[in-house]
C-alpha positions as YAML, in Angstrom:
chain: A
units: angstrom
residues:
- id: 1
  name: UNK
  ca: [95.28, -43.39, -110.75]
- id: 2
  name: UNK
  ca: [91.81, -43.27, -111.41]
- id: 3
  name: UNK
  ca: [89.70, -41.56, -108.30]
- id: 4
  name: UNK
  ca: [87.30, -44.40, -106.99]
- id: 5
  name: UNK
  ca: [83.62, -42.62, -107.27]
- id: 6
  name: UNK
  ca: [81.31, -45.73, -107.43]
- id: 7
  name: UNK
  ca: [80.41, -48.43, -104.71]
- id: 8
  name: UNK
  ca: [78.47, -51.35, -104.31]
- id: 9
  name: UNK
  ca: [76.11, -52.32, -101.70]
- id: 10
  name: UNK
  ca: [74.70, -55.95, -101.13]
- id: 11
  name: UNK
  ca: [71.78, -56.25, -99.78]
- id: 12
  name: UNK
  ca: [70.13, -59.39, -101.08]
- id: 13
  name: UNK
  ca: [70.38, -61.70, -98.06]
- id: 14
  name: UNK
  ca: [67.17, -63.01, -96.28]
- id: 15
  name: UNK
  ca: [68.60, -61.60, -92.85]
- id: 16
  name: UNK
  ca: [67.44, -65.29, -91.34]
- id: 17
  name: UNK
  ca: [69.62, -64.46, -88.30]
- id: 18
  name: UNK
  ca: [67.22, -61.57, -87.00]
- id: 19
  name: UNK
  ca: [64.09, -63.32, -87.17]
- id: 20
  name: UNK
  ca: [61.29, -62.66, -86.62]
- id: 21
  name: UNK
  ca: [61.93, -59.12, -87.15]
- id: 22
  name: UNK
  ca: [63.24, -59.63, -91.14]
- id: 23
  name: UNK
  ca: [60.13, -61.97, -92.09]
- id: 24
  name: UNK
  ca: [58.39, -59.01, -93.87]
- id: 25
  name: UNK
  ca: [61.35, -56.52, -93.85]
- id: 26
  name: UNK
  ca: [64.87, -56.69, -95.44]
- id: 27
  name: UNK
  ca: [67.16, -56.69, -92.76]
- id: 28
  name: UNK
  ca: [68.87, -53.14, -94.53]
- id: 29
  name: UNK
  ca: [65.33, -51.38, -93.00]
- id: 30
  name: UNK
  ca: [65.87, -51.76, -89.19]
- id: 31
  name: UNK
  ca: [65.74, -48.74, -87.85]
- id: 32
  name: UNK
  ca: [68.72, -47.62, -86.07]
- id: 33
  name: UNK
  ca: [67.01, -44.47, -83.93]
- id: 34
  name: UNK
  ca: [65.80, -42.29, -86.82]
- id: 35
  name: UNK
  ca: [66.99, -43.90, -89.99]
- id: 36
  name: UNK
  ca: [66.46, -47.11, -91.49]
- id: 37
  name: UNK
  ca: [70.23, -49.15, -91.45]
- id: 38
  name: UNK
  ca: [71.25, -48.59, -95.41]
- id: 39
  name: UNK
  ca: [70.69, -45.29, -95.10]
- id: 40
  name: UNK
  ca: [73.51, -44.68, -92.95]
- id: 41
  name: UNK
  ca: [76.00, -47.14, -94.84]
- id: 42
  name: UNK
  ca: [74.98, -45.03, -98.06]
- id: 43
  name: UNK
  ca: [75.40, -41.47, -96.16]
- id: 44
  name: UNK
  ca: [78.79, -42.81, -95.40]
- id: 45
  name: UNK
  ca: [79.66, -44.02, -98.96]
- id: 46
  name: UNK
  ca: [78.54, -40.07, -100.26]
- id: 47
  name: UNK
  ca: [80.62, -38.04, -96.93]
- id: 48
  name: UNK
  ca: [83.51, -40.65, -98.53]
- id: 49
  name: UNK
  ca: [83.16, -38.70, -101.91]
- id: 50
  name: UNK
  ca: [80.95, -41.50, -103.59]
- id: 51
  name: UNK
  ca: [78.98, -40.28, -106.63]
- id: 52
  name: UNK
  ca: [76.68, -43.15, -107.62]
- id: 53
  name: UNK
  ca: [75.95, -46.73, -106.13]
- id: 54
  name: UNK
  ca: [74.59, -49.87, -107.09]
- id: 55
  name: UNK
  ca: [72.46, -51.44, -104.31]
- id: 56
  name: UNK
  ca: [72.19, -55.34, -105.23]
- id: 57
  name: UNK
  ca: [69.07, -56.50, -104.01]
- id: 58
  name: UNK
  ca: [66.39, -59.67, -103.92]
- id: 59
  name: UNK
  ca: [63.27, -60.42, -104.59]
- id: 60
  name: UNK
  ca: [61.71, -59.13, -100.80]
- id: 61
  name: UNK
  ca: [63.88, -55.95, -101.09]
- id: 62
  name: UNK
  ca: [61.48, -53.44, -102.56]
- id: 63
  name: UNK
  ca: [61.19, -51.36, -99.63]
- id: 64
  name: UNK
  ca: [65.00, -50.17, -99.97]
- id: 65
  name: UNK
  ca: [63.80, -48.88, -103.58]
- id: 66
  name: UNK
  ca: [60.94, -47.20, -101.99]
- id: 67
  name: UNK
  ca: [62.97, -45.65, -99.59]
- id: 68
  name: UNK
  ca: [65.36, -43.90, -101.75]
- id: 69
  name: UNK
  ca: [62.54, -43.07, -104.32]
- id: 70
  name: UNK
  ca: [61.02, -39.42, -104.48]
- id: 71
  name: UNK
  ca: [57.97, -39.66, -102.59]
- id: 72
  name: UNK
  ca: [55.47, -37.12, -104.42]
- id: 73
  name: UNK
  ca: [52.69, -37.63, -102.34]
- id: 74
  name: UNK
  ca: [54.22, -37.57, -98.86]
- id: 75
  name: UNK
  ca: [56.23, -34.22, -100.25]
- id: 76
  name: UNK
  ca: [52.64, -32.55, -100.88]
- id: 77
  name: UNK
  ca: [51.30, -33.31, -97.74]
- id: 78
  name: UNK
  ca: [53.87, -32.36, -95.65]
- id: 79
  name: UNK
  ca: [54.12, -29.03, -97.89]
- id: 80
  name: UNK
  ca: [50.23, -28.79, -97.27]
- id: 81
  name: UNK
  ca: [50.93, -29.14, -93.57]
- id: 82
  name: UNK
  ca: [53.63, -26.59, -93.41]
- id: 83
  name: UNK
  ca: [56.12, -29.19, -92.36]
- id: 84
  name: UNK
  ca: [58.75, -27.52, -93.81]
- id: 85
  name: UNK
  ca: [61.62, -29.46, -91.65]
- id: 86
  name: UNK
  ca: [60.15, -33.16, -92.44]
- id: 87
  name: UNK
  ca: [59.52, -31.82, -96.31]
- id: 88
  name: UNK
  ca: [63.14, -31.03, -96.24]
- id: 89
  name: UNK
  ca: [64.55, -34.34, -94.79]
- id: 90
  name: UNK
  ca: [62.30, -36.47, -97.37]
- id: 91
  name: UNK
  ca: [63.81, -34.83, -100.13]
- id: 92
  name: UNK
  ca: [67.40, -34.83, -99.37]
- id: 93
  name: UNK
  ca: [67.04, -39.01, -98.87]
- id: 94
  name: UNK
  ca: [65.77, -38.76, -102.37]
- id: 95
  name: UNK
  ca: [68.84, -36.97, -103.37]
- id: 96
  name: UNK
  ca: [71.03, -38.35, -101.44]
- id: 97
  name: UNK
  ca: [73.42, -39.58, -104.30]
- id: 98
  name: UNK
  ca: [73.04, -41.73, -107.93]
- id: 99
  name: UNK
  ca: [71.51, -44.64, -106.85]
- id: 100
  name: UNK
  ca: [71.14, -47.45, -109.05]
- id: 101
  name: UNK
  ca: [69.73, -51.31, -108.35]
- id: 102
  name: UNK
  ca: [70.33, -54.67, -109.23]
- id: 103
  name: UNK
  ca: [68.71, -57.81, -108.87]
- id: 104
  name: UNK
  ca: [70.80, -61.09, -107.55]
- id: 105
  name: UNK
  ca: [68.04, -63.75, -109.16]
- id: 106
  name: UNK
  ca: [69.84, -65.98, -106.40]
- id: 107
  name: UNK
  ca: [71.45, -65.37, -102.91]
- id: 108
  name: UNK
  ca: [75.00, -67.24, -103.73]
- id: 109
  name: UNK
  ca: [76.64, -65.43, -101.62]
- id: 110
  name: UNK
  ca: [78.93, -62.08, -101.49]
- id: 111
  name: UNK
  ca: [81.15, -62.63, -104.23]
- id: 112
  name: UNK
  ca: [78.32, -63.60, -106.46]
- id: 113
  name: UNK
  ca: [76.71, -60.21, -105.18]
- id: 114
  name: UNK
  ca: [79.41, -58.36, -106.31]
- id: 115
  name: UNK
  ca: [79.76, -59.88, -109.36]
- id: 116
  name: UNK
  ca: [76.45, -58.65, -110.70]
- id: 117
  name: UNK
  ca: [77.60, -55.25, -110.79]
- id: 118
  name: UNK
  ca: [80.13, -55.66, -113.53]
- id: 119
  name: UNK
  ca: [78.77, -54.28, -116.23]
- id: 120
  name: UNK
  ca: [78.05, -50.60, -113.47]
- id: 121
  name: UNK
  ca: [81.66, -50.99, -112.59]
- id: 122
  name: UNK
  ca: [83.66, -51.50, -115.61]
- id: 123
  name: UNK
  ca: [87.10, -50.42, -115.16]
- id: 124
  name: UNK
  ca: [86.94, -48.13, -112.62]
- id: 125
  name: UNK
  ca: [88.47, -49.25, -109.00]
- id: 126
  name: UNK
  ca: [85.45, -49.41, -106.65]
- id: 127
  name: UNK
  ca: [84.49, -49.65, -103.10]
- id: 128
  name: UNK
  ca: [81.85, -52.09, -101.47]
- id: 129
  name: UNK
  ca: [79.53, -51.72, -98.13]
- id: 130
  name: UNK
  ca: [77.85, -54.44, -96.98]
- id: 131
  name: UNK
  ca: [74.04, -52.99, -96.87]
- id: 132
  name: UNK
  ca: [74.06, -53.80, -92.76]
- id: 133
  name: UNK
  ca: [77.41, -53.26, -91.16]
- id: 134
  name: UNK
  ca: [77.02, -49.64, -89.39]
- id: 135
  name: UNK
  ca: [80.45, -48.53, -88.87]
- id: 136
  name: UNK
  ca: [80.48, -45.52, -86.51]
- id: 137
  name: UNK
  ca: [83.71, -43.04, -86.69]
- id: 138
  name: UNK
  ca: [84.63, -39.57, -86.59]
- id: 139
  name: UNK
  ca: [86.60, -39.58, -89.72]
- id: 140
  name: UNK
  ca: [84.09, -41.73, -92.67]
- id: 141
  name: UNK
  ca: [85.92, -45.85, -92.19]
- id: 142
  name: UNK
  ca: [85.15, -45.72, -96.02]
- id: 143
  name: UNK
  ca: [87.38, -42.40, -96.64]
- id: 144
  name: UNK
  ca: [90.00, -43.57, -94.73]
- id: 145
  name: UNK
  ca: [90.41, -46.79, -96.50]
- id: 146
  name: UNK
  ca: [90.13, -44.84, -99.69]
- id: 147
  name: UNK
  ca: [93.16, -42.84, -98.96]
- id: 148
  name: UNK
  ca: [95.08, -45.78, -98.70]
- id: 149
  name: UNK
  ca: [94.39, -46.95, -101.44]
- id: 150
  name: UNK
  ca: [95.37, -43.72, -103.23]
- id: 151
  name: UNK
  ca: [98.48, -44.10, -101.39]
- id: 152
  name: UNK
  ca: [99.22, -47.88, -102.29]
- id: 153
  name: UNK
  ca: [97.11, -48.43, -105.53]
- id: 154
  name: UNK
  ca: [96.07, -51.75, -103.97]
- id: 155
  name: UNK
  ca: [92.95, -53.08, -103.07]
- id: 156
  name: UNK
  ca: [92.01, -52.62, -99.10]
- id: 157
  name: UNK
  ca: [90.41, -54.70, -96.76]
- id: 158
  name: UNK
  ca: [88.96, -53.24, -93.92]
- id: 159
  name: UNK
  ca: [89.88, -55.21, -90.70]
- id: 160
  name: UNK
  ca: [89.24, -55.15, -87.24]
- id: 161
  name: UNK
  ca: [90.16, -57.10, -83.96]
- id: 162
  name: UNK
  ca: [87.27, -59.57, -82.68]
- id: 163
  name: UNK
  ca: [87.05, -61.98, -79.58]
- id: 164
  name: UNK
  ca: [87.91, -65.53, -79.87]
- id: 165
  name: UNK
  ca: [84.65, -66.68, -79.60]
- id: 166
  name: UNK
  ca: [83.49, -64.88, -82.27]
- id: 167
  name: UNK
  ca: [86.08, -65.97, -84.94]
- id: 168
  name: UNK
  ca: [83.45, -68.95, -86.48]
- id: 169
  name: UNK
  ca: [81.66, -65.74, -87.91]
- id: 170
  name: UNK
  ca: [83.82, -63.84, -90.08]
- id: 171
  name: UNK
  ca: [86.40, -64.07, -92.50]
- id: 172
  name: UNK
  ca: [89.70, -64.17, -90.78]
- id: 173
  name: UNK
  ca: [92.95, -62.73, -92.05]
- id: 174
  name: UNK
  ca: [96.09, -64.56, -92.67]
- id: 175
  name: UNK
  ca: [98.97, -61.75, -93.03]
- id: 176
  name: UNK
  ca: [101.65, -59.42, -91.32]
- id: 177
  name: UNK
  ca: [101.54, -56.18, -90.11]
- id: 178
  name: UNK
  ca: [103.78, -54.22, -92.21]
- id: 179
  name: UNK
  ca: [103.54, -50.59, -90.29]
- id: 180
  name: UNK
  ca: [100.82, -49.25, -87.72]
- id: 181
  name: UNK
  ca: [97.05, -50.80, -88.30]
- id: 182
  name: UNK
  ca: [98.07, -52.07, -92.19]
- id: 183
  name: UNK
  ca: [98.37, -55.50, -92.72]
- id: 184
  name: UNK
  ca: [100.36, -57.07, -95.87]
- id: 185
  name: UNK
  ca: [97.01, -60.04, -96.07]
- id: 186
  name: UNK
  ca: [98.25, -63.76, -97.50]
- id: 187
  name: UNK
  ca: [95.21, -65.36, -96.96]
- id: 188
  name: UNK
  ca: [91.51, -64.86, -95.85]
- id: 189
  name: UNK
  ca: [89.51, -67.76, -94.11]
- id: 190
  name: UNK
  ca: [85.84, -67.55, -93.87]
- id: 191
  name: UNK
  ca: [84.15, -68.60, -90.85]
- id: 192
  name: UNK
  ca: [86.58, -70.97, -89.71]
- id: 193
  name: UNK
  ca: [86.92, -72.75, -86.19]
- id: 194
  name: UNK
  ca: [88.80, -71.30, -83.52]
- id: 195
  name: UNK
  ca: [91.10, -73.93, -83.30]
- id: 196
  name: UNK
  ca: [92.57, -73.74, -86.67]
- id: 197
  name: UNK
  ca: [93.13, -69.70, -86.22]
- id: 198
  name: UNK
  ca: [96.31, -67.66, -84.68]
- id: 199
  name: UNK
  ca: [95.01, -64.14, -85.22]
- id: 200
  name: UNK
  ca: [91.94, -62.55, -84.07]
- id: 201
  name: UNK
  ca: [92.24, -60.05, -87.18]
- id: 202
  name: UNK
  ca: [88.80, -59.67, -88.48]
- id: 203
  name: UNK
  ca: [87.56, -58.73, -92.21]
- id: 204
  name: UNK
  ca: [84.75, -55.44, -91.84]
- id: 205
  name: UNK
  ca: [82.30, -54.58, -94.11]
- id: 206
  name: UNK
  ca: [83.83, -52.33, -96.76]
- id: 207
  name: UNK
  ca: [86.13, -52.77, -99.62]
- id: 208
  name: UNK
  ca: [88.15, -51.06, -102.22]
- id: 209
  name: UNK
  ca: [88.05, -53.24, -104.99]
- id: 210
  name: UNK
  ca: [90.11, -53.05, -108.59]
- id: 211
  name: UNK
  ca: [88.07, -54.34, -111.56]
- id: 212
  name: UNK
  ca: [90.72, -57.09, -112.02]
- id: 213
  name: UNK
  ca: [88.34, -58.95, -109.30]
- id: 214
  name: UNK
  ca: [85.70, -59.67, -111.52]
- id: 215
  name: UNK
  ca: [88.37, -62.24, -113.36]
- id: 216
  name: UNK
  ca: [88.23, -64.04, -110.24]
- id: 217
  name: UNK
  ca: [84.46, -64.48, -109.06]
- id: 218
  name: UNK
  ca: [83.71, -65.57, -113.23]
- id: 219
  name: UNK
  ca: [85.77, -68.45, -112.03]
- id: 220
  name: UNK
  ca: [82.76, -68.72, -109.48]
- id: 221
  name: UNK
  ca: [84.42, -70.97, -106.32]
- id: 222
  name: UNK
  ca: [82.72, -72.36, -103.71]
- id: 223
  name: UNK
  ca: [83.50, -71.69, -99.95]
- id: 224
  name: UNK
  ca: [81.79, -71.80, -97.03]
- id: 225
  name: UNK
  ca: [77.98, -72.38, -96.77]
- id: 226
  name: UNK
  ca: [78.04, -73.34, -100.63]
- id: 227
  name: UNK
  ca: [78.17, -69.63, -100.85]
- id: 228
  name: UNK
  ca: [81.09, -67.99, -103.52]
- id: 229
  name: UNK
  ca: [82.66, -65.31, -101.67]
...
């Protein structure tokens, strides 16, 4: 079984739902205390044993590029200034891990997203993050899910348990629970009513993926919000 080193983060959406704040910022660059929010879903894709990542981005995203870039002139000044702790956090976000970039020339949606980064992939079994879903946890959500897939050789969804009024935004899972917090999944419907939904079994932000998924988003389908997901 080959040992799933490469991951995919999406971060080409406009972020509409947090205006005004993501008019002039991608929605990846809030700040969460210290850090800006992809910072901390790619620190948990590297503590997960990740070696290089493919951030898919837009045409407003820049900033993310920026952010990860090695910053020569803010290294000399702070090395000027004797701010030896500050010089020494800018460059470990620089080399932080193998981070590559994509463009999605249109926002059609996660599956679309994903699909982009085929030709990084290849064959290799891969995990995705979605660029602003901040998972906290003592043990890295991404590692976890990782073992199990080392221990089924299946792709894994992470799930999680949401209120009822909250099921018209996510992607709710059709399945059965098949031993403690795994589910055997039959079915996932995105964002559907609450009426038409038994479980309050929620898909999370990360994915481990086998390359035999790219055979299905060529097929490109439409779901909700004319989006293929």
């Amino acid at each position: 079984m080959k040992k799933i080193t490469k991951a995919v983060i999406p971060a080409a959406g406009l972020g509409t739902r947090f205006l005004p704040a993501t008019k002039a910022q991608p929605k990846e660059m809030l700040p969460i205390v210290d850090k800006p929010t992809i910072q901390y879903i790619v620190e948990e894709a590297v503590a997960s044993g990740i070696e290089d990542i493919v951030i898919v981005t837009g045409r407003t995203k820049k900033s993310i590029e920026d952010h990860f870039d090695k910053s020569v002139e803010l290294e000399l000044e702070l090395s000027q200034q004797g701010k030896d702790e500050l010089l020494k956090i800018a460059k470990e976000v620089s080399e932080i891990a193998n981070i590559y970039y994509i463009r999605q020339k249109q926002p059609k949606g996660l599956g679309h997203a994903i699909a982009t980064a085929k030709t990084f992939i290849g064959n290799d079994p891969f995990a995705v993050l979605l660029g602003d879903d901040v998972i906290t946890s003592k043990k890295p959500v991404l590692l976890q899910m990782i073992e199990k897939y080392e221990k089924y050789g299946r792709s894994i969804l992470g799930v999680q348990n949401v209120a009822r009024e909250d099921i018209p935004k996510y992607g709710m899972i059709v399945g059965q629970l098949t031993e403690e917090r795994i589910y055997n999944v039959e079915d996932i419907i995105e964002k559907p009513s609450i009426e038409n939904v038994v479980s309050t079994v929620a898909g999370l932000g990360r994915y481990i993926l086998t390359p035999e998924i790219f055979e299905f988003l060529e097929e490109e389908q439409i779901g909700a919000g004319g989006e293929i997901q």
